[in-house]
N, C-alpha and C positions, 0 to 999 in steps of 0.2 A: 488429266494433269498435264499431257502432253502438250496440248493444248495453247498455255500457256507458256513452257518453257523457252522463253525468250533468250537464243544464245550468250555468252557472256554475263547472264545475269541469272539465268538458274539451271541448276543442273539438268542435261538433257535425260528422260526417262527410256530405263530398260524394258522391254514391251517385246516379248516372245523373244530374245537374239537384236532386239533392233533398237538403237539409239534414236528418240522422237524426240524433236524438236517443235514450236510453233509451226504449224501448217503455211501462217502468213508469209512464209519465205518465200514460197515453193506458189503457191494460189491464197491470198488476201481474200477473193471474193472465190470460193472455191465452187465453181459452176459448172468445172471439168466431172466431178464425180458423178454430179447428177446427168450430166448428158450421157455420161459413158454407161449409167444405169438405166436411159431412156426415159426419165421424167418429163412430163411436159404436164401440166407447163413449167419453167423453170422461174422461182420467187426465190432471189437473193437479198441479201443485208451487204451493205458495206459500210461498215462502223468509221471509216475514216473522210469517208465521201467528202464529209462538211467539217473536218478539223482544221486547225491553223494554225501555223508554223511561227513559231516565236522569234526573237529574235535572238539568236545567240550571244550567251554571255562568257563562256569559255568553250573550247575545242570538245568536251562529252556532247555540248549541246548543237555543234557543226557536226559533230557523227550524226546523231539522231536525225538529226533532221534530214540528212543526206540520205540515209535509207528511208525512210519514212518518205519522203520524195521519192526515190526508188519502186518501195510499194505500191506509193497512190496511182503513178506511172502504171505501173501493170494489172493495177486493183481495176481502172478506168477500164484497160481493153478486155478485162475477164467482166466486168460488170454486164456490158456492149452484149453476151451470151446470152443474158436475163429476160426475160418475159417480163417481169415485175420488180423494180429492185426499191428496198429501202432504205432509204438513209438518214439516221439518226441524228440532230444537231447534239453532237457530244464535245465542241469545240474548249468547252469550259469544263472538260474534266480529265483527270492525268489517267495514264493507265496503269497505274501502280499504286495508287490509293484504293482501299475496297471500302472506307467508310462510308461511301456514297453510293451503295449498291443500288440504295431503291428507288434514287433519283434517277440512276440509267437505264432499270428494268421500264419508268415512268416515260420515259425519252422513248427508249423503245418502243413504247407501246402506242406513244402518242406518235410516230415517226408509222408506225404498220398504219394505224386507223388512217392518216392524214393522207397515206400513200394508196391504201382499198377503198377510200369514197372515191 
């Protein structure tokens, strides 16, 4: 659940003493864990790789896009880590709808295959 909780929009989760927020803040393309555990080779996803930046209609939508710029920004030099990375064309989907699950599990999965031939 931590996972998700996007600051300002869902409550952050209590987890032993510890307030967890979305990881994305901190590593988007979280490649630090695996090195620090010694994986190799190291196969990442970066879900935002191929999204696109709208044009703003009011000042929520100049936030968003500002960190979302922020992230892609550090998502890029944590990717650069990767042996192998994925990236899904999820440009045409919000990340707060979940009625389209099985279209993105499908992105997903055609984004792995297209990325291991």
């Amino acid at each position: 659940m931590a996972s998700t909780c996007i600051p300002g929009i869902y409550e952050p989760i209590d987890y032993e003493g510890r307030l967890l927020v979305d990881g994305g803040l901190v590593e988007n393309v979280p490649v630090t864990p695996l090195l620090d555990a010694g994986a190799d080779p190291i196969l990442a996803v970066d879900l935002n790789a191929q999204s696109d930046f709208k044009r703003p209609d009011h000042i929520i939508d100049v936030l968003v896009n500002s960190i979302m710029l922020s992230i892609d920004n550090a998502a890029r030099l944590q990717a650069k880590q990767a042996d192998l990375l994925i990236t899904p064309k999820l440009a045409g989907y919000s990340m707060t709808n979940t009625k389209r699950i099985a279209e993105l599990i499908q992105a997903g999965f055609e984004a792995a295959r297209e990325t291991l031939d």
